[in-house]
C-alpha positions in Angstrom: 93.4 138.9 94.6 92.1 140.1 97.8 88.9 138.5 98.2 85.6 137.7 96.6 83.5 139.7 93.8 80.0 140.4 93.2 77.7 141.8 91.4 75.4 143.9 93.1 71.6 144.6 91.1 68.9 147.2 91.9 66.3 148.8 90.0 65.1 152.5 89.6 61.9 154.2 88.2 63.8 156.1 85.7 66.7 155.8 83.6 67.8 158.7 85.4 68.0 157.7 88.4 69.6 154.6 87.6 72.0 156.4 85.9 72.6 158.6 89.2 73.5 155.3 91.4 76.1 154.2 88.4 77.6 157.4 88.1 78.2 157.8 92.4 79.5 154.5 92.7 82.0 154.2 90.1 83.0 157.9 90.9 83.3 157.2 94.3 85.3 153.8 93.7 82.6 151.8 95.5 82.4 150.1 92.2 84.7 149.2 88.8 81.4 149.4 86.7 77.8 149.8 86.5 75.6 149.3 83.8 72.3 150.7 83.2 69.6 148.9 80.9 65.9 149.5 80.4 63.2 149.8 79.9 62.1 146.3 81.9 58.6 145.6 82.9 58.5 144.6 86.6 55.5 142.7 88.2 55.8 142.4 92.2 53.8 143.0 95.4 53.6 146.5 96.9 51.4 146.9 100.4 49.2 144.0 98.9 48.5 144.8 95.4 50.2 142.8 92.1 51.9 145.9 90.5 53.4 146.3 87.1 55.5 148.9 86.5 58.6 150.0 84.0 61.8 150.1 85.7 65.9 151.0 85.0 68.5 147.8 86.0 71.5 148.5 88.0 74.3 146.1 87.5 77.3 146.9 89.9 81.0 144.6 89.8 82.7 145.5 93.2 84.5 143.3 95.5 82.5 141.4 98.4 83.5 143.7 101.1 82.8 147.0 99.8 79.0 145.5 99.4 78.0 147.6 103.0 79.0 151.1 101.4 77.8 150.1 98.4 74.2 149.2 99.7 74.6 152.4 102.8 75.2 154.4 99.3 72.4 153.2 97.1 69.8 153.5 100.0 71.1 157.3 100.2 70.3 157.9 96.5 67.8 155.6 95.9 63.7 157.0 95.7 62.2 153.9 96.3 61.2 153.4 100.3 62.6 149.4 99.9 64.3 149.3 97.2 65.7 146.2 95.4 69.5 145.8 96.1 70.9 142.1 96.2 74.5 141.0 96.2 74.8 137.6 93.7 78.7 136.4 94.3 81.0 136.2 90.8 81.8 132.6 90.8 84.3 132.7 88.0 85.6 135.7 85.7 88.9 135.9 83.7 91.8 136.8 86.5 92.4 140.2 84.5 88.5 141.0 84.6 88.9 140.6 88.2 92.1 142.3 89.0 90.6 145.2 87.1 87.5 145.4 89.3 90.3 145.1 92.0 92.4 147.8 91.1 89.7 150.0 90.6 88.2 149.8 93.6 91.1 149.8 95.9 91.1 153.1 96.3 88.8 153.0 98.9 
């Protein structure tokens, strides 16, 4: 293998638009696979109120150094104005897992 994996996460507003980010990435081959999953109930701080809200979750496999086109790409689709996108290293997977995320990928 190459180099290192990750998986990248970010959440959306809608299912939709979740769905959106998946569908780019994996048809771009910035990513093997992205799953979508939600409803989720989010609390955080937005310009100094505690917010709740429902949100979609983005889960992304790519290798470590596509992770600058991948973020470039979900800032491009994404609605929020800061939107959550964070890069957590794979530390282990089977070596087929990987080699898949590898092969499907390298065509970038």
């Amino acid at each position: 293998m190459k180099g290192g994996f990750v998986q990248v996460t970010t959440t959306t507003q809608s299912n939709a638009d979740a769905a959106k980010i998946a569908h780019a990435l994996v048809e771009g081959r910035l990513a093997a696979c992205a799953q979508v999953a939600g409803p989720i109930t989010s609390t955080y701080w937005w310009q100094s109120a505690l917010e709740t809200a429902d949100e979609y979750v983005c889960v992304i496999k790519t290798r470590a150094e596509l992770y600058e086109s991948v973020e470039a790409a979900i800032l491009r689709l994404h609605p929020y104005e800061t939107p959550e996108i964070v890069a957590i290293p794979i530390l282990r997977a089977s070596d087929d897992y990987l080699a898949w995320i590898e092969r499907e990928t390298d065509r970038h």
